[in-house]
Every structure is written in structure tokens, then in C-alpha cells.
C-alpha positions as a printed Julia matrix, in Angstrom:
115×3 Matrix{Float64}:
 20.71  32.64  -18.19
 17.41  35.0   -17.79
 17.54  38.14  -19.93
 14.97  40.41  -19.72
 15.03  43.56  -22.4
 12.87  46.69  -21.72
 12.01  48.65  -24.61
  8.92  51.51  -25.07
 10.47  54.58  -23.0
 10.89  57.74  -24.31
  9.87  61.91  -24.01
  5.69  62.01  -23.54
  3.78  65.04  -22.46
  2.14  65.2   -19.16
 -1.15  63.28  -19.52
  0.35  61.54  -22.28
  0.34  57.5   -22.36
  2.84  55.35  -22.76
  3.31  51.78  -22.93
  6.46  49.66  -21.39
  7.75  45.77  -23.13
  9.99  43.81  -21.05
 10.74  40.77  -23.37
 11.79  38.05  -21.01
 14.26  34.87  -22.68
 11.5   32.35  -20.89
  8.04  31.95  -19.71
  7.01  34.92  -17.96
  4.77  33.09  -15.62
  7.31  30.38  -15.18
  8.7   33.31  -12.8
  7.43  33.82   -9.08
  6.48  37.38  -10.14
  7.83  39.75  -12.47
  7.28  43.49  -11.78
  7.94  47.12  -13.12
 10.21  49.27  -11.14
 11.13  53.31  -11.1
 14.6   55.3   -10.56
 14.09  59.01  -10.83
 17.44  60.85   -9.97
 19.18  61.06   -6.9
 16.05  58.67   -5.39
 16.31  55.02   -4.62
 14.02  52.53   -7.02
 11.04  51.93   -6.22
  8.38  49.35   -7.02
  5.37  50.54   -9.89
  3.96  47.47  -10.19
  3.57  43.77  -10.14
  2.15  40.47  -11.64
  2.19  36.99  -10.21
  2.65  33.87  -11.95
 -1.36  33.3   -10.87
 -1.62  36.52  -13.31
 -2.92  38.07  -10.28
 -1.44  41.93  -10.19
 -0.92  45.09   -7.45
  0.19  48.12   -7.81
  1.31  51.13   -6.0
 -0.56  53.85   -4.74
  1.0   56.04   -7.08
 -0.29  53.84   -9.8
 -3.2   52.84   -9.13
 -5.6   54.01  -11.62
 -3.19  55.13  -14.22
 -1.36  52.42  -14.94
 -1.99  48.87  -15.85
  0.4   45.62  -16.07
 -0.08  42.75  -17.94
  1.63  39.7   -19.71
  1.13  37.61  -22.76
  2.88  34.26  -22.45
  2.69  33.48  -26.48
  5.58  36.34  -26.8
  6.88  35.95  -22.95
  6.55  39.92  -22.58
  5.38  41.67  -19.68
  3.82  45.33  -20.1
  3.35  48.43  -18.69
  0.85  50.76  -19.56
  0.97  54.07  -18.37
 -1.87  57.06  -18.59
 -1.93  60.16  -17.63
  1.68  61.02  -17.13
  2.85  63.27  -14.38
  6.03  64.97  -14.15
  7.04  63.24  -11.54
  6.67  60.13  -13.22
 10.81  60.97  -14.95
 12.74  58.06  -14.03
 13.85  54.54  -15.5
 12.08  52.04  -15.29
 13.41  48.22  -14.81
 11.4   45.62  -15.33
 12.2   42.84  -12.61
 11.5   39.35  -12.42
 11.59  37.12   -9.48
 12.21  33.42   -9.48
 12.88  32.39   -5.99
 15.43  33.13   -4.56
 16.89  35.12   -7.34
 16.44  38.23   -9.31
 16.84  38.86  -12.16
 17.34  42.89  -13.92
 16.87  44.37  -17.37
 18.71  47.35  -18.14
 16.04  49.73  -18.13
 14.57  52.49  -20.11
 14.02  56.02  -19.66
 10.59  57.74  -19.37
 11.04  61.52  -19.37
  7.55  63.43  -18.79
  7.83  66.93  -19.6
  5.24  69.48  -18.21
């Protein structure tokens, strides 16, 4: 059984950093991809980022430039770092990973950015 376990949100200031873990239970590039996701309130989630098992990555618009994903295989952990906060950044974030056809979820941690 996959587990993957988020860790690293919390209350930053906008323009604050902040960096994201998702400690997967196996090889992180073993996975198709694995990828960072968003939920802000009352809005549906929404991809942040991604990394292939080629290590090569993409990110959204919104991210681009700001935030950066990467993985380290020795500690199968996936991360997310974030600069620059913007308000509208609030949400939880999932980290997701994809191993064809299934998905599989962590249970998320909140990022609150406060203006």
C-alpha cells in the first residue's frame, strides 16, 4: 500500500517562503509522476506542480517562477518550494503521485498566507 505524508505547511507572510515534504513509502521515481496540488476554499484542486519519473518537471502558470519541485530518491521525498507567497496562495496542498493507472493521495497540509 502507497502512503504518501505531507508535512512543512503552516502561517507565512506574504513574500514569505516556504518549503513542502511529501515522504512517499517507495521510490519516488518508481512512480509515473508525482505532483503538488492546491485546495483553497469553496474552489476545486488544482494542479501546482509536477515531476516525472525522468526527473523532468512543469509547473503552472501560477507557479512558474516562484516555486520549485524537486525529489531526492535516498529519502523517497518529493518537495515543494515556495517563494514569494501571495495571499491567494491559502489552500492545502496534496501531494499526488501517479503510478498508472492509479492514484494515490496524502492527506494534505495547510498553507495559510496572510497579507
Amino acid at each position: 500500500q502507497v502512503q504518501l505524508v505531507e508535512s512543512g505547511g503552516g502561517l507565512v507572510q506574504a513574500g514569505g517562503p516556504l518549503r513542502l515534504s511529501c515522504a512517499a513509502s517507495s521510490n519516488i521515481f518508481s512512480f509515473n509522476y508525482m505532483g503538488w496540488y492546491r485546495q483553497a476554499p469553496g474552489k476545486q484542486r488544482e494542479l501546482v506542480a509536477l515531476i516525472a519519473s525522468s526527473a523532468s518537471t512543469g509547473y503552472t502558470d501560477s507557479a512558474k517562477g516562484r516555486f520549485t519541485i524537486s525529489g531526492d530518491s535516498a529519502v523517497n521525498t518529493v518537495y515543494l518550494q515556495m517563494n514569494n507567497l501571495k495571499p491567494e496562495g491559502t489552500a492545502v496542498y496534496y501531494c499526488k503521485g501517479h503510478y498508472r493507472p492509479n492514484d494515490y493521495w496524502g492527506q494534505g497540509t495547510q498553507v495559510t498566507v496572510s497579507s
